[in-house]
C-alpha positions as CSV (number, residue, x, y, z in Angstrom):
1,X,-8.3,-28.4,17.0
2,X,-11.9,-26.8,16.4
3,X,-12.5,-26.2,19.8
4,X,-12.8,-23.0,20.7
5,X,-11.1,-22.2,24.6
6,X,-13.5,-18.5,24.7
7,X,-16.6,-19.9,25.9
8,X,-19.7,-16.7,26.3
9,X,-19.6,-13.3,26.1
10,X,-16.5,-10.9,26.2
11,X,-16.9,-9.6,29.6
12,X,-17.3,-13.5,31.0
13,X,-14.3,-14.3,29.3
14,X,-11.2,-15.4,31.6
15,X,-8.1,-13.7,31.4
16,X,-5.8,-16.4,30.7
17,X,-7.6,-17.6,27.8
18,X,-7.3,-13.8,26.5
19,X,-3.7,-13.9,26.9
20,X,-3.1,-17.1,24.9
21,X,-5.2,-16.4,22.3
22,X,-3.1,-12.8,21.9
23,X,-0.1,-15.2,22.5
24,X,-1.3,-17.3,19.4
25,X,-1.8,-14.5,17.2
26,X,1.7,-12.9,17.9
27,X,3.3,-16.2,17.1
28,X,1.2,-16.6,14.1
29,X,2.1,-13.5,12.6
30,X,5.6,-14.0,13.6
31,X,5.7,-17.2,11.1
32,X,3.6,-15.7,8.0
33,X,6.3,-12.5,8.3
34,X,9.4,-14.3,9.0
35,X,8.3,-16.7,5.7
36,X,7.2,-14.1,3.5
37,X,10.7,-11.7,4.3
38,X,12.5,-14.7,3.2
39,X,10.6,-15.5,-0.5
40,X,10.9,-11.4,-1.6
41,X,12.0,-8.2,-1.2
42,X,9.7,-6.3,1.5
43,X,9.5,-3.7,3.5
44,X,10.6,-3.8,7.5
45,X,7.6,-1.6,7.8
46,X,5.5,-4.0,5.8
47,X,6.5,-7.0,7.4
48,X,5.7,-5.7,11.3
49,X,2.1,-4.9,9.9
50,X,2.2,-8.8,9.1
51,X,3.4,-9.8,12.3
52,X,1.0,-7.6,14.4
53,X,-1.9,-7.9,11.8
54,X,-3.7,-11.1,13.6
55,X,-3.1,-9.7,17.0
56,X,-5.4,-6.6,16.1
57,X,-7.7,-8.7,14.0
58,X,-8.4,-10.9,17.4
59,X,-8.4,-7.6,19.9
60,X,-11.6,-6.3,17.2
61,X,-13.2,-9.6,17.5
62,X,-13.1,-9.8,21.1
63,X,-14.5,-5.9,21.4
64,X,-17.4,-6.7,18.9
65,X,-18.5,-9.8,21.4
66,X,-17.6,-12.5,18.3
67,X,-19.8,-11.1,16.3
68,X,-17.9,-12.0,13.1
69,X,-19.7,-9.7,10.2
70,X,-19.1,-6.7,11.9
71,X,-15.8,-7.9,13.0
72,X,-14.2,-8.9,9.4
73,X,-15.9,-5.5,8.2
74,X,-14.2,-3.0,10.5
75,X,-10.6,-5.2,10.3
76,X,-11.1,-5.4,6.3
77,X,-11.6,-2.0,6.2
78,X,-8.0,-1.3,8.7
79,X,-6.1,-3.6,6.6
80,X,-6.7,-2.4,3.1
81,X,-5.9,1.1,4.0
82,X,-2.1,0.2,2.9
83,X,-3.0,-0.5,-1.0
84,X,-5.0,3.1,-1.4
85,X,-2.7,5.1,-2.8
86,X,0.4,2.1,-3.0
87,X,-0.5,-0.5,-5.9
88,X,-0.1,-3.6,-3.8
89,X,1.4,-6.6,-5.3
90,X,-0.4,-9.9,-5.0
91,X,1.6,-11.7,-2.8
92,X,1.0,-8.9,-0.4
93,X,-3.0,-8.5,-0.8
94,X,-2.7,-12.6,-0.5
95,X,-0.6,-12.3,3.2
96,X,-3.0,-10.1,4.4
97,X,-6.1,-12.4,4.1
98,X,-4.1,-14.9,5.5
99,X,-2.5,-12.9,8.8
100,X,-6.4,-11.9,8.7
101,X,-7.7,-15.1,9.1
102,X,-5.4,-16.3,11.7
103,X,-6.6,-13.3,13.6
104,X,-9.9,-14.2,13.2
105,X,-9.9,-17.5,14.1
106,X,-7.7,-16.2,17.7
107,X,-10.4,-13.8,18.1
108,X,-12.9,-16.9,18.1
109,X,-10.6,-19.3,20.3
110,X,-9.5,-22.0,17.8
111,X,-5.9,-21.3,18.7
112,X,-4.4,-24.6,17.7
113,X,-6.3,-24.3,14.4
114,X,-4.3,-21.3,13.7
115,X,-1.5,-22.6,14.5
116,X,-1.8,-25.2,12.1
117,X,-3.2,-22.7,9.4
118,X,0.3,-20.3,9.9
119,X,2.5,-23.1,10.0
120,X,1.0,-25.3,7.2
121,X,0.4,-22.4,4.8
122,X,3.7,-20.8,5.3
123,X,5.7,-24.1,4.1
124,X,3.1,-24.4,1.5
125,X,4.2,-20.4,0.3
126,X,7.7,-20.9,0.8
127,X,7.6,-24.0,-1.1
128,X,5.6,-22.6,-4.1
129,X,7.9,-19.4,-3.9
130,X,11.1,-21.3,-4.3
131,X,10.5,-23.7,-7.0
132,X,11.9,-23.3,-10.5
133,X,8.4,-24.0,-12.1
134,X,6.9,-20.7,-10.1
135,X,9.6,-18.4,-11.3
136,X,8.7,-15.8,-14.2
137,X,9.9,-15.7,-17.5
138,X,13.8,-14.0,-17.3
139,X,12.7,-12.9,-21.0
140,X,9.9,-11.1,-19.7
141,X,9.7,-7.2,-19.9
142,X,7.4,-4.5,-19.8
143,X,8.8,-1.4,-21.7
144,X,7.6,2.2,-21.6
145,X,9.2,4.2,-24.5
146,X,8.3,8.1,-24.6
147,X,8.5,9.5,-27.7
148,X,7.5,12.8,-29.7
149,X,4.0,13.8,-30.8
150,X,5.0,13.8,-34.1
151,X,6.9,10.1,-34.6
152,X,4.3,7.7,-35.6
153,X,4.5,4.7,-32.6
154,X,2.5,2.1,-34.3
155,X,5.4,1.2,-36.8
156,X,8.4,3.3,-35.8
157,X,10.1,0.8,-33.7
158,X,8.8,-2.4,-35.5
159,X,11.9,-3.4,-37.3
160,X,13.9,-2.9,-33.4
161,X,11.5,-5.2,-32.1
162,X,11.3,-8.1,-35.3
163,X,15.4,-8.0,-34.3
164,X,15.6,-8.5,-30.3
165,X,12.3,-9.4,-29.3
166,X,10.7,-12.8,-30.0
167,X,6.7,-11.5,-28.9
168,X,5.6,-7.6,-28.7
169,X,2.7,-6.3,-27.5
170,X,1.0,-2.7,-27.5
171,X,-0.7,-2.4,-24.6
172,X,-1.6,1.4,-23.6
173,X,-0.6,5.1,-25.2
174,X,-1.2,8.2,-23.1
175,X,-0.2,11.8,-24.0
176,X,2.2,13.7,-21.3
177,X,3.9,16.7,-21.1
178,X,0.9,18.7,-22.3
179,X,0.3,16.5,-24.9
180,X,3.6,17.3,-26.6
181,X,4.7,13.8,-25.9
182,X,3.0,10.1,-26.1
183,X,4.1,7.3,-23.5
184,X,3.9,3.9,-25.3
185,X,3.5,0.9,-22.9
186,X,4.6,-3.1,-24.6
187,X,4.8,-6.1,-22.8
188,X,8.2,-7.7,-24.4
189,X,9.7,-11.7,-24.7
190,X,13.3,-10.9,-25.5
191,X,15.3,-13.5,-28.0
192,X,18.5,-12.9,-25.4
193,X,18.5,-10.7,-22.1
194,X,22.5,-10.0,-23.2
195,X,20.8,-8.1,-26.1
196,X,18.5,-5.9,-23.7
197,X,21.1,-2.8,-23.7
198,X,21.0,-3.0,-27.4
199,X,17.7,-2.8,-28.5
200,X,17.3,0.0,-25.5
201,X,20.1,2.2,-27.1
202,X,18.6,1.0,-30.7
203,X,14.9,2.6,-29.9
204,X,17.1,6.0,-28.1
205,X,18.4,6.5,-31.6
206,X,14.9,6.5,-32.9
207,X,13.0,8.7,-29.9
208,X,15.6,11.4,-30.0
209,X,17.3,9.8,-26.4
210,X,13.8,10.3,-24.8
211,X,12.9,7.9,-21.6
212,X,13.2,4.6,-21.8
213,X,12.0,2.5,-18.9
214,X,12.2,-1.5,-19.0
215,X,11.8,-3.4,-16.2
216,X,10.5,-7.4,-14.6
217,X,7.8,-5.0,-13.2
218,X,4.7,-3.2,-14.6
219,X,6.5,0.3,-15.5
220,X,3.8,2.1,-12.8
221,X,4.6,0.4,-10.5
222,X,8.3,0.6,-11.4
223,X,8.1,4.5,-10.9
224,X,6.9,4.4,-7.0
C-alpha cells in the first residue's frame, strides 16, 4: 500500500505506470463526487471539478518531477480559485483537500493508498452526513430585518422576539441605501417553526413591510 509504482525521474518514468496512476485519480475522484452529490445539494459544475480535481493534481506533480512543495503550491493555488469571489461552504473547502490529496498521493505512485483514502473517507462522510446527531438545529435561523433610520433596532422588535423565539442574538448592523436604512443581522432558536410566518409578518408590521430575510443559511450567503 505505501509503495510507490513511479520509481526516478519524470522522463524515466514508464508509460503504463502513468496511465494507472491517471486511472486511479479518475476513479478516485469519481467516488468523493458521487458521495458528496448524494449528502447535499451541489452543483453539476461543482461536482466535475471534484471528479477531475485529483487527475490534475497528479498531472502538476508529475510535470514538477515530485517535487511536492512546489507541487501542492501551484495546485493550492488552482483549486482555491473557486471560493474568491463565491463564499464556500465547509463541506466544500473540506472535499477539496481531500480530492487534493488523493491527487497528490497519484502524482507520487501510492495508487492503492488512494484508493483506500477515497473509499474509506467517503463512507466515513456519508456516514457522518446522514446521521440524526450531525443534523442542525430545525429551530435554527439567521434573520436579516431592514428597517428605517429612524426606528430604534435595539428594542423595537424585543417583545416579537420574547413571544416566538426562545434565544436572540444581535450579531451585526450596517447602514444601506445611502444610509437611509439599517440592516439588522440575529441569529434566532425558534419556540415552533409553525410560528415562523407569524413572527415574520409580526416584525413587517413594525418595519413598515421592509425586507425580511430568514433562512437555515447565513443571510449572505443566502443572497448569492
Amino acid at each position: 500500500m505505501f509503495t510507490s509504482i513511479l520509481t526516478g525521474s519524470a522522463a524515466a518514468v514508464e508509460t503504463s505506470a502513468i496511465l494507472i496512476c491517471l486511472l486511479t485519480s479518475l476513479v478516485c475522484g469519481l467516488i468523493v463526487s458521487s458521495v458528496y452529490g448524494r449528502c447535499g445539494k451541489t452543483t453539476k459544475g461543482f461536482l466535475i471539478t471534484i471528479a477531475l480535481l485529483p487527475a490534475v493534481v497528479q498531472m502538476i506533480i508529475l510535470m514538477v518531477n515530485g517535487n511536492l512543495g512546489v507541487g501542492v503550491a501551484v495546485a493550492g493555488s488552482f483549486s482555491l480559485v473557486r471560493f474568491r469571489s463565491l463564499p464556500g461552504k465547509a463541506s466544500d473547502i473540506l472535499v477539496l483537500f481531500l480530492v487534493m490529496g488523493l491527487g497528490l498521493c497519484t502524482g507520487m505512485g501510492y495508487v492503492t493508498f488512494a484508493l483506500a483514502c477515497a473509499v474509506i473517507l467517503s463512507g466515513v462522510y456519508f456516514l457522518y452526513a446522514k446521521l440524526p446527531v450531525m443534523e442542525s438545529d430545525p429551530l435554527y435561523r439567521h434573520l436579516r430585518i431592514t428597517i428605517p433610520e429612524d426606528l430604534e433596532y435595539t428594542d423595537v422588535f424585543r417583545d416579537i422576539f420574547a413571544e416566538y423565539t426562545k434565544k436572540v442574538s444581535l450579531e451585526s448592523v450596517r447602514t444601506v441605501n445611502l444610509g437611509t436604512m439599517y440592516q439588522v443581522n440575529y441569529e434566532i432558536e425558534l419556540k415552533d417553526e409553525a410560528l415562523e410566518k407569524k413572527m415574520i409578518d409580526a416584525i413587517r408590521v413594525r418595519n413598515g413591510n421592509l425586507n425580511v430575510i430568514s433562512g437555515k443559511v447565513p443571510t449572505a450567503a443566502a443572497e448569492l
